[in-house]
C-alpha positions as CSV (number, residue, x, y, z in Angstrom):
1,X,-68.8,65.7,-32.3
2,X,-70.1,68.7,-33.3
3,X,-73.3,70.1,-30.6
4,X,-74.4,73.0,-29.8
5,X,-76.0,74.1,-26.5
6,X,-76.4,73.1,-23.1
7,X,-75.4,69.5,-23.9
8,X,-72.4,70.5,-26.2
9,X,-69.6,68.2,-25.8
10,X,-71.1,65.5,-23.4
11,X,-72.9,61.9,-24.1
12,X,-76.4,63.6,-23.9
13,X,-75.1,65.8,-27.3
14,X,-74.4,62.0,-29.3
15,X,-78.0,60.6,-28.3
16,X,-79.0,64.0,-29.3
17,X,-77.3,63.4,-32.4
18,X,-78.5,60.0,-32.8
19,X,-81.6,60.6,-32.6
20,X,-81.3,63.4,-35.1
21,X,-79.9,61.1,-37.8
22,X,-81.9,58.2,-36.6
23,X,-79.1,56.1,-36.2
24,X,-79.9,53.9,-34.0
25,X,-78.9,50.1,-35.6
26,X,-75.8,49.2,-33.5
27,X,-78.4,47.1,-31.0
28,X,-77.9,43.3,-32.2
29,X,-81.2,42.4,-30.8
30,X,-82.4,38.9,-29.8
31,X,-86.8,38.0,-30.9
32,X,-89.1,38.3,-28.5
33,X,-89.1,34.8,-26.9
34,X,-91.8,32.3,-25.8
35,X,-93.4,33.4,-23.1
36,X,-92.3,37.2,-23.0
37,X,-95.2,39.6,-23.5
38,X,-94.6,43.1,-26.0
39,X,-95.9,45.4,-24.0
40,X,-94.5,48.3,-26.6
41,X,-91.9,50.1,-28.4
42,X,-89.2,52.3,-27.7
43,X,-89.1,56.1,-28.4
44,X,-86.7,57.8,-30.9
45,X,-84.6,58.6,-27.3
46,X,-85.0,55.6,-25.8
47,X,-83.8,54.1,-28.9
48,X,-80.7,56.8,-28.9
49,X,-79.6,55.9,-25.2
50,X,-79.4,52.0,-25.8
51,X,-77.6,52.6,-29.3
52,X,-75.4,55.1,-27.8
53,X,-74.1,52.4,-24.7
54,X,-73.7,50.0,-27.3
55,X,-71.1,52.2,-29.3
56,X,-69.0,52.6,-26.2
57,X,-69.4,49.5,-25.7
58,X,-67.6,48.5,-28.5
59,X,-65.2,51.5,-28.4
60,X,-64.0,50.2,-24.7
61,X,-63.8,46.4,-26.2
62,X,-61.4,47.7,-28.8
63,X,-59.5,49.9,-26.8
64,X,-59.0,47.1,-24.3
65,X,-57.6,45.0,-28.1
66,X,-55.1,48.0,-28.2
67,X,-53.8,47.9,-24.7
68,X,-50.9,45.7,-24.0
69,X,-50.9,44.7,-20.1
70,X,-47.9,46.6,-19.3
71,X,-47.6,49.3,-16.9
72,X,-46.6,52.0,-19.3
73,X,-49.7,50.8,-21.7
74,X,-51.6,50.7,-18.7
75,X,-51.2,54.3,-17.7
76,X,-51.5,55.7,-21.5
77,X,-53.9,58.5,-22.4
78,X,-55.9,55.4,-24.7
79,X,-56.0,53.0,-21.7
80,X,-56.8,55.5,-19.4
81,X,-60.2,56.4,-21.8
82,X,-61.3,53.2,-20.6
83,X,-62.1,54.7,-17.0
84,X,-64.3,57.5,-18.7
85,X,-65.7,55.3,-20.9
86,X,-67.1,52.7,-18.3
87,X,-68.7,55.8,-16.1
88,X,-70.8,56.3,-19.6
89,X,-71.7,53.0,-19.8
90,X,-73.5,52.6,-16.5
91,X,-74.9,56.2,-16.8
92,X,-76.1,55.0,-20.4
93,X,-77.3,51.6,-18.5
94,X,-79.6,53.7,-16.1
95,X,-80.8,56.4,-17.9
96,X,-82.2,54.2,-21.1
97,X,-83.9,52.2,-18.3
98,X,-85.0,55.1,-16.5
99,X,-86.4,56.5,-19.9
100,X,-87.9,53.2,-20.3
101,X,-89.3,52.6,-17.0
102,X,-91.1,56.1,-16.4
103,X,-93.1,56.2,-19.5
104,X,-94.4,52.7,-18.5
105,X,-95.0,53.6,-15.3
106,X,-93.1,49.9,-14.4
107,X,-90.8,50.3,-12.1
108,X,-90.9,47.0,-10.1
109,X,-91.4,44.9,-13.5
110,X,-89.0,42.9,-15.1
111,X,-88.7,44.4,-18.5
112,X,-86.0,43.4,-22.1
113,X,-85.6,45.0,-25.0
114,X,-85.3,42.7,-28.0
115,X,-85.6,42.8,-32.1
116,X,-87.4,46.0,-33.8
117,X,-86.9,48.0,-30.8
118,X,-90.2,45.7,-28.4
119,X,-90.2,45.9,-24.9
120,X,-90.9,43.1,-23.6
121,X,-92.3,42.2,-19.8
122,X,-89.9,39.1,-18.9
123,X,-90.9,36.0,-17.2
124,X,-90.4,35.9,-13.4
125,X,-87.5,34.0,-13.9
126,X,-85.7,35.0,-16.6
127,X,-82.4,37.3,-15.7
128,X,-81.7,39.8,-18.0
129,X,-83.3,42.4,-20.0
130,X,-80.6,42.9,-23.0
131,X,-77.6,40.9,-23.6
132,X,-74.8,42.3,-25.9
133,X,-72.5,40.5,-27.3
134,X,-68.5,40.8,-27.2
135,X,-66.0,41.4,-24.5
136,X,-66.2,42.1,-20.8
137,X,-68.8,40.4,-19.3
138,X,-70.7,43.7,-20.1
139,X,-74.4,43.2,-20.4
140,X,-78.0,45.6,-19.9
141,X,-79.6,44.4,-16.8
142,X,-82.8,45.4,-15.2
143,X,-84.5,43.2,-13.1
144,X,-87.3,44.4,-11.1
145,X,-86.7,47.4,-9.2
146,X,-82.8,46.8,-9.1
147,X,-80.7,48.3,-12.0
């Protein structure tokens, strides 16, 4: 990656460069379902953060593919990624739904994300905002108040 500035070298300088290429088509989205209500669309950043968790995502699915389950795989510089790249996922995870969630003003609202970039308020009982698919149990959840 190549960044520049205060950001250089971190996860915040590949959403920056997402969002500067407008790359953001690695979210597999679901429709808006029956009885979910658009209540917008995500910005160029918002867009970034999710696109950006789903890429390492991926990159922590494969890695996993690589690894055998042996004690010397286990403790190799590739296997050991995995620990780094988990702590970006769940920063990713709360700061696209803090993005989200702020320029809504709706914290305490069950919200998804689905096709062409919609938010969507979910019904009361529904569970989960975003579900990706692929390996380890990993999804976006935000119900409510609790990310």
């Amino acid at each position: 990656m190549e960044g520049n500035g205060i950001f250089s070298g971190t996860f915040l300088d590949e959403v920056g460069e997402l969002i500067a290429k407008k790359q953001f088509d690695s979210l597999e989205l679901d429709p808006v379902e029956e009885g979910e209500e658009v209540i917008g669309e995500m910005t160029d950043l918002e867009k970034a953060a999710f696109a950006l968790f789903e890429i390492k995502r991926k990159e922590v699915v494969e890695t996993c593919k690589a690894c055998d389950d042996t004690p010397e795989d286990r403790a190799s510089p590739k296997c050991a990624r995995i620990t780094m790249l988990k702590g970006h996922l769940e920063a990713l995870k709360k700061l696209s739904w803090v993005l989200v969630e702020d320029r809504l003003q709706m914290h305490d609202v069950n919200l998804g994300i689905r096709a062409d970039h919609k938010i969507v308020k979910l019904p009361d009982k529904h569970e989960s905002g975003i579900s990706l698919p692929g390996g380890l149990g990993i999804q976006i959840l935000k119900i409510g108040s609790g990310r």
